[in-house]
C-alpha positions in Angstrom: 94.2 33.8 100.9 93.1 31.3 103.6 94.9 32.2 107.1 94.7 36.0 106.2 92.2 38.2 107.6 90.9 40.6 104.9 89.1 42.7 108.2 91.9 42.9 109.6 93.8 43.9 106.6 90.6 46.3 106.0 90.4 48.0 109.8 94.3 48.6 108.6 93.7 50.2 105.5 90.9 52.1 107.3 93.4 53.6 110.1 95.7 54.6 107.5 93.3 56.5 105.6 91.9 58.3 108.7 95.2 59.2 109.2 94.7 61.3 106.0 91.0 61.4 105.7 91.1 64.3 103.0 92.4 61.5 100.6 89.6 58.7 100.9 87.1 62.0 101.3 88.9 63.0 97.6 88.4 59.7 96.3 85.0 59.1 96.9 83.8 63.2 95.8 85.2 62.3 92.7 83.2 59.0 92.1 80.2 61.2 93.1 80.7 63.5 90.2 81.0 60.4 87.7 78.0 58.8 89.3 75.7 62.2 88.7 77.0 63.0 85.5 76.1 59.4 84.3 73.2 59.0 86.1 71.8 61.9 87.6 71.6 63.2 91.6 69.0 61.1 92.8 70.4 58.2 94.2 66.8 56.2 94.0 67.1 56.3 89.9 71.3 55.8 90.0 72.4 52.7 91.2 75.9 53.5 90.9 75.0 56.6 92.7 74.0 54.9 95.7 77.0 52.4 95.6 79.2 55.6 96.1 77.2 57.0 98.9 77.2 53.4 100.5 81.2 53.4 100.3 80.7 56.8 101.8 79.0 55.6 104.9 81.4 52.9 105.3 84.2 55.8 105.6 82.7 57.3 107.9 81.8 60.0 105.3 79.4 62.7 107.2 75.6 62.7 105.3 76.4 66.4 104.9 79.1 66.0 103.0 78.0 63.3 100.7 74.7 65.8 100.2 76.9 69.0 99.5 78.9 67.0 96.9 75.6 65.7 95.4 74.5 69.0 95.1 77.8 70.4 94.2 78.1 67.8 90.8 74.2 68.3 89.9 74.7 72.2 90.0 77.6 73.2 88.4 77.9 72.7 84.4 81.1 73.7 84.4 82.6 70.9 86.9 85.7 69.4 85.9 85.8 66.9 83.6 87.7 63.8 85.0 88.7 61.2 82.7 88.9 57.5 83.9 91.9 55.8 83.3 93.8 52.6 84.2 97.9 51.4 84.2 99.1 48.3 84.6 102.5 47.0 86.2 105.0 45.1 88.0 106.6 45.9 90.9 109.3 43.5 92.8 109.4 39.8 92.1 107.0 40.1 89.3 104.2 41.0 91.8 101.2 42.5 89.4 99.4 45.8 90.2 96.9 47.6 88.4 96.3 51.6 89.3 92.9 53.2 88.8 92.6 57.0 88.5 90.6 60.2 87.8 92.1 63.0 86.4 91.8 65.9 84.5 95.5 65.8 83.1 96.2 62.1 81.7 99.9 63.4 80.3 100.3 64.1 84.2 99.2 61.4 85.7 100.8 58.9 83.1 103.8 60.9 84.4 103.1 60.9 88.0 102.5 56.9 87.8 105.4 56.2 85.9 107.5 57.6 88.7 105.7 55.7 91.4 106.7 52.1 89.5 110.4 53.5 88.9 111.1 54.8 92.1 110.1 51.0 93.4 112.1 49.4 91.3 108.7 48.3 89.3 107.6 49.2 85.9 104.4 50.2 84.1 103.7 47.7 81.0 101.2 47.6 78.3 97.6 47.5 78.8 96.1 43.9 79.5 100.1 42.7 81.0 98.7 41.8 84.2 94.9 42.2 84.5 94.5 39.1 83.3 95.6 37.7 86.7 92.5 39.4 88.3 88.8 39.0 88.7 86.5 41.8 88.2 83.8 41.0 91.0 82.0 42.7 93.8 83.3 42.5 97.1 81.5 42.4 100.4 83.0 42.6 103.6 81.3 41.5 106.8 82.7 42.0 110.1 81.6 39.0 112.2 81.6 41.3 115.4 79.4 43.8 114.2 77.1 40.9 112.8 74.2 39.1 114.7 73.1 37.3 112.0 74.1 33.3 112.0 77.0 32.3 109.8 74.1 29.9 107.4 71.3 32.6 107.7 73.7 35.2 106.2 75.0 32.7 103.3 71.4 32.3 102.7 70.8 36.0 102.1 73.7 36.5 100.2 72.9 33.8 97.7 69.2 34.0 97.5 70.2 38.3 96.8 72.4 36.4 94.2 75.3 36.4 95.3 78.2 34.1 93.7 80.3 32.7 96.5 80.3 33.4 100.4 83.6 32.8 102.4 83.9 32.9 105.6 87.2 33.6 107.7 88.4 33.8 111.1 86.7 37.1 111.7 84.8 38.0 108.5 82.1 36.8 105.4 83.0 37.8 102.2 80.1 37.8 99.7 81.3 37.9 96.2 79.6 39.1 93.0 79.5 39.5 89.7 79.9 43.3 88.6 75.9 43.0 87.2 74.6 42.3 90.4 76.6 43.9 93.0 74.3 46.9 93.8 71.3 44.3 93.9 73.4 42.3 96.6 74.7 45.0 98.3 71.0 46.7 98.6 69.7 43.3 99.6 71.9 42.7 102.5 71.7 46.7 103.7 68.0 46.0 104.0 68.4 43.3 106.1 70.4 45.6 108.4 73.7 43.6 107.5 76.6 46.4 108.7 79.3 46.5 105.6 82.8 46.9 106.7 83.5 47.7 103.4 81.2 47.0 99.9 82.8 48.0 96.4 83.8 46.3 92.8 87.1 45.1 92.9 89.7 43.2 91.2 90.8 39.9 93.0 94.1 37.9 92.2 93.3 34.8 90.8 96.7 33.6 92.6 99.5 35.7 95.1 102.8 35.7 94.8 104.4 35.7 98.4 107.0 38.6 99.3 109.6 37.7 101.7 113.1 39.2 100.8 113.0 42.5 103.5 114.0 44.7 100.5 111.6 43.2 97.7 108.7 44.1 100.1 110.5 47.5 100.9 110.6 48.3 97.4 107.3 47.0 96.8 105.3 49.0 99.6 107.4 52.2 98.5 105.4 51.8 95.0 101.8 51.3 96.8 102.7 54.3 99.2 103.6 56.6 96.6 100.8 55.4 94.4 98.4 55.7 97.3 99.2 59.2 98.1 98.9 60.6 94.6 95.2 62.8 94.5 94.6 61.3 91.1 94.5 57.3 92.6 91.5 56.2 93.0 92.5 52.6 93.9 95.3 50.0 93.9 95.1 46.6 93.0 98.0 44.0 93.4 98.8 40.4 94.2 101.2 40.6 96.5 100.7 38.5 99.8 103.1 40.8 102.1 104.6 39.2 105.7 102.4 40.2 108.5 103.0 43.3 110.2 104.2 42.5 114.1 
């Protein structure tokens, strides 16, 4: 995506959720509960554990909150029982999104999804349609403003913590991963004092498809809004390459 800024689109996505903090907040309290009941409440034994609470920080999560909801999932037996699930799509153009959710009501959500493609003139398809178009890697961003560190001493880092690939942009690295060795990078780097604008495992088009037609794109961010407001979303994937806002 060379000539796009993913801090940019990043510090965008970050003003939108503090517009509705209680969502990302949502989001991550649920991954919490997954990461304890898989692994336990102490984060020095559960990798994926501390890969939550690092995404926490990055929000601008307060440490009492991460703690109470720590606490909360280690304590109570009777927690509810989300169950992970994934849909794949198209919405305008043949633009490819995948949606990633918790719930404790698949028949709902299903529904609640459904209605999210349809309403943007999208559609869900079968399972494997379009995540074939994606990469499953871990994804660090770095803000070159809020990083002292020279452009070949952070490369270095990256890849001797091993990562995969380091790009650098106009304002930002991204370090990428494989899945495996994300928390070992991510860990590396947060020793170093390296600030993360934003450190997760993601899926990454393998190619965009550029959305220009005015109602294409209004279609297409009606489907990402709806899906993005639904409590059971945990995150949206897509390939759309969208006009810059003005």
């Amino acid at each position: 995506m060379s000539g796009h800024s993913k801090f940019a689109n990043i510090k965008h996505k970050k003003e939108k959720n503090d517009a509705a903090k209680g969502k990302i907040f949502t989001i991550i309290g649920k991954e919490i509960v997954i990461a304890v009941k898989e692994g336990g409440a102490n984060p020095e034994n559960n990798s994926k554990l501390r890969d939550v609470i690092a995404k926490a920080k990055a929000n601008n999560m307060p440490n009492d909150t991460i703690k109470r909801g720590i606490e909360r999932a280690a304590g109570d037996a009777n927690s509810v029982n989300y169950v992970t699930c994934t849909y794949e799509g198209y919405g305008p153009n043949g633009t490819a999104i995948i949606v990633d959710a918790l719930t404790d009501n698949k028949n709902r959500t299903a529904a609640n999804v459904r209605n999210c493609f349809t309403k943007g003139g999208g559609n869900v398809g079968t399972t494997g349609c379009v995540s074939y178009m994606f990469d499953q890697m871990g994804q660090i961003i770095i803000a070159k403003e809020e990083c002292d560190m020279d452009a070949d001493d952070l490369m270095m880092a990256a890849l001797d913590a091993g990562a995969e690939d380091v790009v650098e942009d106009d304002d930002s690295f991204e370090v990428l991963t494989t899945p495996e060795n994300f928390s070992e990078v991510r860990e590396a780097l947060e020793k170093q004092g390296i600030p993360m604008a934003e450190a997760e495992v993601t899926m990454i088009p393998q190619n965009y498809v550029d959305l220009t037609d005015p109602e294409a794109v209004k279609k297409f961010t009606r489907i990402i809004d709806m899906l993005d407001d639904d409590d059971d979303v945990q995150a949206v994937y897509h390939n759309a390459n969208l006009p810059e806002e003005e």
